[in-house]
C-alpha positions as CSV (number, residue, x, y, z in Angstrom):
1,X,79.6,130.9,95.6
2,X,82.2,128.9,96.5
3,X,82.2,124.8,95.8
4,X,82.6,124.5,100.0
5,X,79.5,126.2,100.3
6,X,77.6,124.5,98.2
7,X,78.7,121.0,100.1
8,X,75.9,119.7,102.4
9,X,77.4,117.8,105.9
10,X,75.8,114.4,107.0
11,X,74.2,115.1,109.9
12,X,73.2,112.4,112.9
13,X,69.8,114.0,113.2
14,X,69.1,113.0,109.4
15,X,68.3,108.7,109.5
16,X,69.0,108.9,105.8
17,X,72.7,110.3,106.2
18,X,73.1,108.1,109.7
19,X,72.4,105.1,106.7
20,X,74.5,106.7,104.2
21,X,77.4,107.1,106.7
22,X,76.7,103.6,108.3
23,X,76.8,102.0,104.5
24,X,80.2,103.6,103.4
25,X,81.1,101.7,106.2
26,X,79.7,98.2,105.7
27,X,81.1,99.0,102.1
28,X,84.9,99.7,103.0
29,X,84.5,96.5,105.7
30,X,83.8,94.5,102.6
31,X,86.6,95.4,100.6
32,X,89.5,95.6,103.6
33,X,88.8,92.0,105.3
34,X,90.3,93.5,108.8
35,X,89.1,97.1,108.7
36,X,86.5,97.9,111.1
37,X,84.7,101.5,110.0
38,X,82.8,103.9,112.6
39,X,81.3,107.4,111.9
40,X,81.9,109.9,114.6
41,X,79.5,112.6,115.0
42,X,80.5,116.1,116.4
43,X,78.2,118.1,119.2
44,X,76.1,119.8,116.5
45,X,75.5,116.1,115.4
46,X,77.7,117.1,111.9
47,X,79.8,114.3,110.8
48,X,82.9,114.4,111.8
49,X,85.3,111.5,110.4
50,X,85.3,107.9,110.3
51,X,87.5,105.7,112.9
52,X,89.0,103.0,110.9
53,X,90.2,100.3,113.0
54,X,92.8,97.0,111.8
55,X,92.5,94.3,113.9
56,X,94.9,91.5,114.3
57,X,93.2,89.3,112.3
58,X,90.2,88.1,110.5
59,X,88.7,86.6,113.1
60,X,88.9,89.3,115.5
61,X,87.2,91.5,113.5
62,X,84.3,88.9,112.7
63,X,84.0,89.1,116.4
64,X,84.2,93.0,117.2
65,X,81.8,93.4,113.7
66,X,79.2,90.5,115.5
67,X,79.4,92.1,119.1
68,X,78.7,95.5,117.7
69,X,76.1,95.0,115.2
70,X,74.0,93.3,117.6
71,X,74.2,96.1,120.2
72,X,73.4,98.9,117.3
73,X,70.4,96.1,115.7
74,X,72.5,96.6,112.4
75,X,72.1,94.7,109.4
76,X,75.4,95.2,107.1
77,X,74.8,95.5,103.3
78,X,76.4,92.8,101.5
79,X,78.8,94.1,98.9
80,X,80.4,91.8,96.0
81,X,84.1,91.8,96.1
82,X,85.1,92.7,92.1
């Protein structure tokens, strides 16, 4: 068997990998302070990659992050920066 086959894909029908995807983004927000991180699903519901967005500045992202967690009813993790 081959180490490809043996990989299992997040899928968006799963909540627990829609969580795990969602918290590898809150987690790369926290550590790139104008990053903005979306998962992107294909037809099949498969994860396909995450959108990484850089926004002008702080600020603007604060805003984007605000506006969409509130339409999606998301609470980000809070990471400590190391």
């Amino acid at each position: 068997m081959d180490y490809d086959d043996k990989q299992s894909v997040l899928n968006n029908k799963n909540t627990r990998d829609v969580e795990m995807a969602r918290e590898y983004c809150d987690e790369h927000e926290a550590h790139y302070q104008e990053h903005t991180c979306e998962p992107t699903w294909k037809d099949n519901g498969d994860l396909d990659i995450y959108i990484v967005k850089l926004h002008d500045s702080i600020k603007a992202k604060k805003e984007f992050v605000t506006k969409r967690n509130k339409k999606m009813k998301h609470i980000p993790k809070q990471y400590k920066k190391k």
